[in-house]
DOPATI-442538 format. One line per 2 residues: number of its first residue (from 1); their letters; for each residue x, z, y of C-alpha. Coordinates in Angstrom, 3 decimals, always signed. Last residue first. Layout:
NUM = a = X:Z:Y  ...
// end
This chain:
422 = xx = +195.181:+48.008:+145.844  +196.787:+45.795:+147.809
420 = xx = +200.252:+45.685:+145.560  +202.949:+42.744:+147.034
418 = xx = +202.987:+40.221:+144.328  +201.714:+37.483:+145.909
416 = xx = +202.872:+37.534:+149.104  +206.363:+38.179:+148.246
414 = xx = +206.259:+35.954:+145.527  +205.469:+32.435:+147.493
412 = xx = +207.327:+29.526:+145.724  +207.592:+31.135:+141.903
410 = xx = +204.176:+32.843:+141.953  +202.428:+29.864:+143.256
408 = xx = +204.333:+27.902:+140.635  +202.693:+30.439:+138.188
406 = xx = +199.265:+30.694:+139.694  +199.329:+26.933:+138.757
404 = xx = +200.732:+27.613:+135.597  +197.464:+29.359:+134.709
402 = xx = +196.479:+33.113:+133.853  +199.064:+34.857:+135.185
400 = xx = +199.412:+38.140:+134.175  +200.283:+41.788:+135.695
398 = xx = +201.749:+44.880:+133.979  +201.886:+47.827:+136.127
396 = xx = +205.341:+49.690:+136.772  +205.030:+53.211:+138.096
394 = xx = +205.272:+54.601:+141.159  +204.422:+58.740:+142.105
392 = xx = +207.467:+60.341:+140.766  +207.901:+58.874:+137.163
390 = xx = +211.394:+59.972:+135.764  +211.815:+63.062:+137.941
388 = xx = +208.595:+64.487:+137.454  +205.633:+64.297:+139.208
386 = xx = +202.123:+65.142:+138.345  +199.493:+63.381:+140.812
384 = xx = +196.391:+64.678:+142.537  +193.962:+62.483:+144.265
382 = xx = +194.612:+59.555:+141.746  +194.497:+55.799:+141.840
380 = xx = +196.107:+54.957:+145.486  +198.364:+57.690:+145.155
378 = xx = +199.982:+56.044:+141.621  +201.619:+53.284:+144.510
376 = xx = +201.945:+50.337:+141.602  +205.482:+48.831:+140.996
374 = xx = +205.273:+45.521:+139.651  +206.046:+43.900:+136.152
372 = xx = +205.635:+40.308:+135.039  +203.182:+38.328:+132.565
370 = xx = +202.474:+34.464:+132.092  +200.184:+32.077:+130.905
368 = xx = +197.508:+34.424:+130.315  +195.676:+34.759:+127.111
366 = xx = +192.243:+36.247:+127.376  +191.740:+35.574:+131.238
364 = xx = +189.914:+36.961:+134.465  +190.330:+35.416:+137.834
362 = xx = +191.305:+37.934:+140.463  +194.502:+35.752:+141.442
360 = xx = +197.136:+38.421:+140.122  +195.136:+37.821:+136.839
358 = xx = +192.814:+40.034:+135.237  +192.969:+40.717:+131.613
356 = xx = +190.246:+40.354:+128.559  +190.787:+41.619:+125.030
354 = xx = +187.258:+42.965:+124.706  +186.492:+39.279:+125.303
352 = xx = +187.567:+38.576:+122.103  +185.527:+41.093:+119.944
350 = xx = +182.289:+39.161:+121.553  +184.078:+35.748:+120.518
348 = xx = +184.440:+37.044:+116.788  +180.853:+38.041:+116.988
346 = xx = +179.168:+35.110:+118.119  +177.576:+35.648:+121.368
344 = xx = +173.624:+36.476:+121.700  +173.051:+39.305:+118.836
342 = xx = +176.598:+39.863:+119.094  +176.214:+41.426:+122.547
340 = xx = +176.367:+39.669:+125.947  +175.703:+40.213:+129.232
338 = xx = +177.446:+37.347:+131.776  +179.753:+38.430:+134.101
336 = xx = +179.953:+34.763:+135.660  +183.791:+34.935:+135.584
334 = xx = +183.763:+37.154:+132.012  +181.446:+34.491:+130.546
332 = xx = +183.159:+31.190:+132.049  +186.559:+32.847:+130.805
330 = xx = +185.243:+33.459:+126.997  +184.392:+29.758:+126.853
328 = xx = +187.515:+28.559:+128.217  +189.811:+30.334:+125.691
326 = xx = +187.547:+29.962:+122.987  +187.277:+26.137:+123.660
324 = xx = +191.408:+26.272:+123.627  +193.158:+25.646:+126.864
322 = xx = +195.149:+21.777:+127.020  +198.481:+21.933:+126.951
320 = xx = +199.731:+24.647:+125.027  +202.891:+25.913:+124.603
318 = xx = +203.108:+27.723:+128.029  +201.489:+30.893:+126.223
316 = xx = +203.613:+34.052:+127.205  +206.269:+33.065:+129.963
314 = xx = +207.918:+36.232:+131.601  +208.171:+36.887:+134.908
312 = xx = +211.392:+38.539:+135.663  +211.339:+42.640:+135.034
310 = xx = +210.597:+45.991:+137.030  +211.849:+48.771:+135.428
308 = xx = +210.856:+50.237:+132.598  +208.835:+53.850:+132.425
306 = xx = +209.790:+56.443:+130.473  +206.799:+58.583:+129.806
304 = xx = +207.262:+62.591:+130.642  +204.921:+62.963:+133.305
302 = xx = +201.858:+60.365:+133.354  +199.396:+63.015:+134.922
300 = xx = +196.495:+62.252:+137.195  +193.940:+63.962:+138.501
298 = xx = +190.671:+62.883:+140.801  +190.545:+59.541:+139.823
296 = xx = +190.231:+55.965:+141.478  +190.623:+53.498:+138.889
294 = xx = +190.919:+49.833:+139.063  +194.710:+49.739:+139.873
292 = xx = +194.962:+50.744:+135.452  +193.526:+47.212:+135.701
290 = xx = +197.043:+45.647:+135.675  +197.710:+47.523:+132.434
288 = xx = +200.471:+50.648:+132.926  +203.964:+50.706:+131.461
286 = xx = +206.402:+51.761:+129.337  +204.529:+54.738:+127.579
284 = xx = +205.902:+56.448:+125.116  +203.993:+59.955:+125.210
282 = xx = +205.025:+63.032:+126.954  +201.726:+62.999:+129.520
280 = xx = +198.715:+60.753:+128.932  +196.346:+62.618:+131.177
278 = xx = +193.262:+61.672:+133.165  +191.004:+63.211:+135.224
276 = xx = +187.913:+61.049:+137.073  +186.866:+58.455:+134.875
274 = xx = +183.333:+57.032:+134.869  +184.731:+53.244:+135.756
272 = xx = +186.340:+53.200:+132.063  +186.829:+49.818:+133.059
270 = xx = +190.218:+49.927:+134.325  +191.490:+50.343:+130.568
268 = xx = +190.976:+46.779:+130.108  +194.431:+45.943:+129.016
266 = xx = +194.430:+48.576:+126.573  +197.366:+51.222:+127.283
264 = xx = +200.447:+50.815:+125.110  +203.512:+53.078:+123.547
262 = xx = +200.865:+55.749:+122.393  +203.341:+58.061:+120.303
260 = xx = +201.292:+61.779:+121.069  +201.735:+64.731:+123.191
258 = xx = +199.070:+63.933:+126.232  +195.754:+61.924:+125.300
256 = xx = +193.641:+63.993:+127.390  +190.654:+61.908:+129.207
254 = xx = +187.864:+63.595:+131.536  +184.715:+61.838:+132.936
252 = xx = +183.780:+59.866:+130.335  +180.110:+58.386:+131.478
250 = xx = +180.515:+54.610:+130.294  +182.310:+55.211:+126.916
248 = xx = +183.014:+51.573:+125.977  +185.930:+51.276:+127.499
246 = xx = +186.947:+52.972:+124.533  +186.426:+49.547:+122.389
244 = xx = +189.847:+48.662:+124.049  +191.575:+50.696:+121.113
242 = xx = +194.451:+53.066:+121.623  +197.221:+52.640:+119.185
240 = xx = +200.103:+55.356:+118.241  +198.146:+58.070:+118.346
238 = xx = +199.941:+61.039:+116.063  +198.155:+63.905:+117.932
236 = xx = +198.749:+66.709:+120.006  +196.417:+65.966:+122.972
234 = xx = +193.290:+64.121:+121.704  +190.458:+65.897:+124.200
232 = xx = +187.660:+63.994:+125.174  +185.103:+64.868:+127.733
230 = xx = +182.108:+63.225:+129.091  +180.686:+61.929:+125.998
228 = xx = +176.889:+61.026:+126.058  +177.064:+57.236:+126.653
226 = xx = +179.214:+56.479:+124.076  +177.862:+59.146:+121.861
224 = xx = +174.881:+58.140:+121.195  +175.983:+55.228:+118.684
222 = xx = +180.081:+53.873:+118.855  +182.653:+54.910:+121.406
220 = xx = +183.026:+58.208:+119.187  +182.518:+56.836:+116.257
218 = xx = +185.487:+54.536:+115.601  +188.272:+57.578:+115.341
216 = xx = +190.966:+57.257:+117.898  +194.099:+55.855:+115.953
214 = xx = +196.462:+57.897:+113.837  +194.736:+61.440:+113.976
212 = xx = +196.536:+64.281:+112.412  +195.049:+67.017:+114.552
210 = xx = +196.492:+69.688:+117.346  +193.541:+68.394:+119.880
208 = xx = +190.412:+67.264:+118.845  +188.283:+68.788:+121.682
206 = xx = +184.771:+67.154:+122.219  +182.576:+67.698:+124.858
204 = xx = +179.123:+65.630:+126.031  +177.711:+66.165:+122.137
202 = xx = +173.594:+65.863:+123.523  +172.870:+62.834:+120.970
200 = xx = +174.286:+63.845:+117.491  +174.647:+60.421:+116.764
198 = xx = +178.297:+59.710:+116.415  +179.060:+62.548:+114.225
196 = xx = +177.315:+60.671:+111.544  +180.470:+57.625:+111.436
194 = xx = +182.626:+60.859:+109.683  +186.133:+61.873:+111.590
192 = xx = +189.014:+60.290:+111.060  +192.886:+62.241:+109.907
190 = xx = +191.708:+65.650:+110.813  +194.289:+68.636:+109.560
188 = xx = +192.433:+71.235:+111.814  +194.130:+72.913:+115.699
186 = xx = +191.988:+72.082:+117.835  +188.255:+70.589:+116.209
184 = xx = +185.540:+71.793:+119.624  +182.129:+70.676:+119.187
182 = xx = +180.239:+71.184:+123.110  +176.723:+70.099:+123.924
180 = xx = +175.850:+70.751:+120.021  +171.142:+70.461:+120.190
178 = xx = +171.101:+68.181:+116.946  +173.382:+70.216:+114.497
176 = xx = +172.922:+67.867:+111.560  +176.266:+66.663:+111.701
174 = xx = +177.526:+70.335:+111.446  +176.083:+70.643:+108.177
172 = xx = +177.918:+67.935:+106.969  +181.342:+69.828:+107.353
170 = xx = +183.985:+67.506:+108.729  +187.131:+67.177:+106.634
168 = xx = +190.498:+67.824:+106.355  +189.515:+71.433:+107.378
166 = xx = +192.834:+74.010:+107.913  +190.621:+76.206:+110.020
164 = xx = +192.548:+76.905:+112.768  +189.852:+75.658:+115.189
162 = xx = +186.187:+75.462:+114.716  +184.746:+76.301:+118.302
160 = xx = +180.590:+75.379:+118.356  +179.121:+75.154:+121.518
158 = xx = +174.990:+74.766:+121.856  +173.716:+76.284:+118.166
156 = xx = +170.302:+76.369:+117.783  +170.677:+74.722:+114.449
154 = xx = +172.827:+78.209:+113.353  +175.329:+77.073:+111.340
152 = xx = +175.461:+78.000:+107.088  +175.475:+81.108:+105.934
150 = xx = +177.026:+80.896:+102.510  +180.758:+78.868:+103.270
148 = xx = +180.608:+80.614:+106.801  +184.097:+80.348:+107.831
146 = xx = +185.077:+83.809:+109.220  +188.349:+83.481:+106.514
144 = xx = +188.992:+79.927:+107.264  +190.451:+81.391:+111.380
142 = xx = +189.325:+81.031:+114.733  +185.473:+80.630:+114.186
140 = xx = +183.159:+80.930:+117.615  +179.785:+79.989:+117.714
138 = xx = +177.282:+79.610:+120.523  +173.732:+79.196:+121.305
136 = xx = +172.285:+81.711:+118.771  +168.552:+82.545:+119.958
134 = xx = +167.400:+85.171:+121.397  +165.792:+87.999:+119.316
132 = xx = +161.868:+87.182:+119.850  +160.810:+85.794:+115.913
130 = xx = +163.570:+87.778:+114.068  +162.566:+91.033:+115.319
128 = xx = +159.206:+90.924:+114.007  +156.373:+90.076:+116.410
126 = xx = +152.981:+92.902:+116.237  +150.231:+91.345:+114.496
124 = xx = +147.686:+89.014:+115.757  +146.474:+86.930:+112.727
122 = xx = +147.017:+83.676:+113.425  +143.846:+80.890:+113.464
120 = xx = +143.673:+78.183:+110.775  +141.486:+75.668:+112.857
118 = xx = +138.286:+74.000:+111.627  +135.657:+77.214:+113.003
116 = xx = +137.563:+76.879:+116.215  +135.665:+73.531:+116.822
114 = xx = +134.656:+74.248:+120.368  +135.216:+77.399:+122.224
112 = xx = +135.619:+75.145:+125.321  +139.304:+77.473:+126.222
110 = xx = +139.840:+77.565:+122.468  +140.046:+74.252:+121.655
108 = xx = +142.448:+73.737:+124.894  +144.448:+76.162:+123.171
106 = xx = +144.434:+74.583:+120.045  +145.613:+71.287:+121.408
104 = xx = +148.450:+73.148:+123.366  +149.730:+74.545:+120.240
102 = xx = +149.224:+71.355:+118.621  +151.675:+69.594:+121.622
100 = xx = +154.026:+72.533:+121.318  +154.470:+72.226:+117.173
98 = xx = +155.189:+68.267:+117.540  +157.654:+68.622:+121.001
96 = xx = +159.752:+71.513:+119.408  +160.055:+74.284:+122.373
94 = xx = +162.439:+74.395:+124.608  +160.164:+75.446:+127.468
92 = xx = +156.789:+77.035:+127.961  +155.676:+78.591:+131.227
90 = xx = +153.196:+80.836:+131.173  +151.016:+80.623:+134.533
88 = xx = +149.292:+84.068:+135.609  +146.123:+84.715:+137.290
86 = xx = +144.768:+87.280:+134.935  +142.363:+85.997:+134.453
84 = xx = +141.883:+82.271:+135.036  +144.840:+81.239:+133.091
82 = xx = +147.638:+78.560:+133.819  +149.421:+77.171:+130.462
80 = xx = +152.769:+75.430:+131.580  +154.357:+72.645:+129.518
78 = xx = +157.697:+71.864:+128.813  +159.511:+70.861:+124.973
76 = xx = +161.200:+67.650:+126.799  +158.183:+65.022:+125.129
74 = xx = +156.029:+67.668:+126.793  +157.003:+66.880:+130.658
72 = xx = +153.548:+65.929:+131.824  +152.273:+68.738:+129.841
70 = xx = +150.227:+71.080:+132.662  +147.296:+72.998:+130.890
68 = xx = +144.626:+73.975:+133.501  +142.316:+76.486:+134.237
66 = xx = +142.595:+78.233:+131.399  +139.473:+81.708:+131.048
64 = xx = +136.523:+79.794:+129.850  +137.117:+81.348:+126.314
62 = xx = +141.223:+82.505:+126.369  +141.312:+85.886:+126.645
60 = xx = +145.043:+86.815:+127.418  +146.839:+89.264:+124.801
58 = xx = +149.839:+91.238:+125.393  +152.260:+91.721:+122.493
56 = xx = +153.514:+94.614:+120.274  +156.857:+93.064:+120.537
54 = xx = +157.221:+93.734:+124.294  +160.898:+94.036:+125.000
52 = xx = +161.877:+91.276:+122.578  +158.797:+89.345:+123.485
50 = xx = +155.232:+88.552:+122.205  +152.334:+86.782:+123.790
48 = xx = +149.202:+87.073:+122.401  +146.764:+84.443:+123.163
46 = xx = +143.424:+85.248:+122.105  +139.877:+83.853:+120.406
44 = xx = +136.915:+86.212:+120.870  +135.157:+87.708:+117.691
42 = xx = +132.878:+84.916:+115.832  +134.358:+83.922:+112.709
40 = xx = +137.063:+87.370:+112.010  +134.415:+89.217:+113.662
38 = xx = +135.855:+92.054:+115.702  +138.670:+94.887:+115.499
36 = xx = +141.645:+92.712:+113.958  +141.337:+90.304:+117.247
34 = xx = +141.116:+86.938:+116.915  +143.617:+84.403:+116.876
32 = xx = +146.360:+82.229:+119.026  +150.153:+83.370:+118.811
30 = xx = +152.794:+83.243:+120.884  +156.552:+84.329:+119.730
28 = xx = +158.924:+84.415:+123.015  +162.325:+84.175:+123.112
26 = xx = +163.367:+84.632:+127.122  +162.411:+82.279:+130.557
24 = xx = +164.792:+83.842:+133.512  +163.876:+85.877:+136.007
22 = xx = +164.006:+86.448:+139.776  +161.392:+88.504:+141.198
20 = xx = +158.355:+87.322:+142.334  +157.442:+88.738:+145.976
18 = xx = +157.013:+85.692:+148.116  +153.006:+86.290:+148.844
16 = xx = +151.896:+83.181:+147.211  +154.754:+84.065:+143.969
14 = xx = +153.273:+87.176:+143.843  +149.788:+86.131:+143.488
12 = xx = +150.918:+83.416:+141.013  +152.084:+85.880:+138.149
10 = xx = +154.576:+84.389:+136.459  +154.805:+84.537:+132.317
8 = xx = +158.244:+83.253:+130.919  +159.071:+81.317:+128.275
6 = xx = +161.791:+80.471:+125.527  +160.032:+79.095:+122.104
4 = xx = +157.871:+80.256:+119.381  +154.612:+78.978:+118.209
2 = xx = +151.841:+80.210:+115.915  +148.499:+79.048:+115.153
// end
């Protein structure tokens, strides 16, 4: 029985007396079996425990000799083995859940000395290289020619940089790269990327900067990844459109969309609640959604967008007398905050509260009555603000009005009304 994972072995006298040294858990390659010198059916059962500076291995007896095996946090690849003699614990960790929880099994099997007749045992040989060198965390290719057509990617990999590589299209053996914290696309000829990338579960950075991206690909506010992401880079792009579905991504953190053609915000932009730097610099903005007030970020950088001025109030949907049932059933939900998915809503009235905007009143609406620009203090969403000469620290937000009373209350008391709290 073989398994091989980072660990370290502590020895608990130390640790009582305040003398362990600092250390970190390495490759290891444990094995359970008998020793080559006895009875291949009767000799004593082992642990070995191999390393990179130890590949010979040291064996613990393990008949009578654990006093307890610790796997409350198994399903995360943990678990601590604590012997008798010597008194040392050997602490397991990133190891694959299935394999570690036999291991364990066997081990326990070994400790009563029952049943070890059934189990294929290891034979305890010296470690080859390949089972202790540490494993490949990170990967850096910076031009086609180190592209490794052959090789393949490690699936330990961690960080994976693939930039200047010309690709039009994502390699499928990167979507099966389970354990990727950080995938990083600059500088490629991406147009989408594949619906797969969206469940690699542990991606929290992704860099697709210096692409050929049109709209922000669906799957990256769609599967594992909405709530995973914490960083998205789409500088140096050809975005034109920026979808409300984004708000989706509950935990981004950091936002780059500077250098492309995005002429709008979504209305609900606010709700990206996570959001702490953001940068839409050089793009051709005119203004900023009435929720945009909603944030409060560390960094902010709008330079390079020219901004309009403020405008009259401008009727939208005055036409219609009485509000449509869609209208009035998507404001009862967003008023009472109700949850809702498609498996309770229909879908086409799910898709249209996506759409939803906050009127200078606080009540929410899908299609106001009226919209109007005001200047918005940029110092009371951001910590740190990039100036230049065209934005300074104001820019115009776009309000709405979601009824002509809050119209006529615009019209006969304004100043109150449309002076900025926030």
């Amino acid at each position: 029985m073989r398994l091989t994972c980072n660990a370290e072995v502590v020895n608990r006298q130390l640790s009582a007396q305040g003398m362990r040294k600092k250390s970190q858990p390495i490759r290891t390659f444990l094995s359970i079996g008998r020793s080559k010198s006895t009875d291949s059916k009767t000799g004593a059962i082992f642990l070995m425990v191999c390393t990179a500076k130890d590949r010979v291995g040291t064996k613990y007896k393990l008949r009578d000799n654990v006093q307890n095996i610790f796997g409350k946090f198994i399903q995360d690849g943990k678990a601590t083995i604590r012997l008798k003699v010597p008194p040392f614990d050997i602490q397991l960790q990133k190891a694959d859940q299935v394999a570690l929880k036999h291991f364990l099994s066997i081990v326990k099997l070994g400790h009563q000395n029952r049943d070890m007749d059934k189990v294929k045992l290891s034979i305890l040989a010296p470690a080859t290289s390949s089972q202790v060198e540490p494993l490949k965390v990170r990967l850096n290719i910076t031009d086609r020619q180190n592209y490794p057509l052959a090789n393949g990617f490690p699936r330990t990999l961690e960080t994976l940089r693939v930039c200047n590589c010309m690709l039009k299209k994502v390699d499928s053996r990167i979507l099966m790269l389970k354990q990727l914290r950080s995938l990083d696309f600059s500088n490629n000829r991406f147009q989408t990327l594949p619906e797969q990338l969206s469940q690699i579960p542990t991606l929290a950075e992704l860099k697709l900067t210096g692409n050929f991206l049109l709209e922000v690909p669906k799957c990256i506010w769609n599967g594992k990844l909405q709530h995973s992401l914490k960083m998205l880079d789409l500088s140096d792009n050809k975005l034109q459109y920026i979808s409300p579905d984004i708000t989706k991504m509950s935990s981004l953190v950091r936002l780059n969309l500077n250098s492309n053609e995005i002429e709008k915000l979504p209305s609900n932009f606010g709700r990206l609640s996570a959001l702490k730097f953001f940068s839409a610099a050089r793009n051709k903005l005119r203004n900023l959604p009435a929720t945009f007030g909603d944030l409060r970020m560390e960094e902010l950088d709008l330079s390079g967008n020219e901004f309009e001025k403020d405008s009259d109030i401008k009727l939208l949907n005055q036409d219609y007398i009485v509000m449509p049932l869609t209208e009035l059933a998507a404001r009862i939900v967003a008023k009472f905050r109700l949850p809702h998915d498609p498996s309770t809503l229909p879908a086409y009235l799910c898709k249209y509260l996506m759409r939803t905007k906050t009127c200078v009143c606080s009540r929410e609406c899908i299609l106001p009555y009226a919209t109007a620009l005001r200047s918005i203090d940029l110092r009371q969403t951001a910590h740190v603000i990039t100036r230049t000469e065209n934005t300074g620290v104001t820019a115009p937000l776009q309000t709405f009005l979601c009824s002509t009373r809050c119209y006529k209350n615009i019209l006969g008391n304004s100043k109150c009304l449309w002076k900025c709290k926030r």
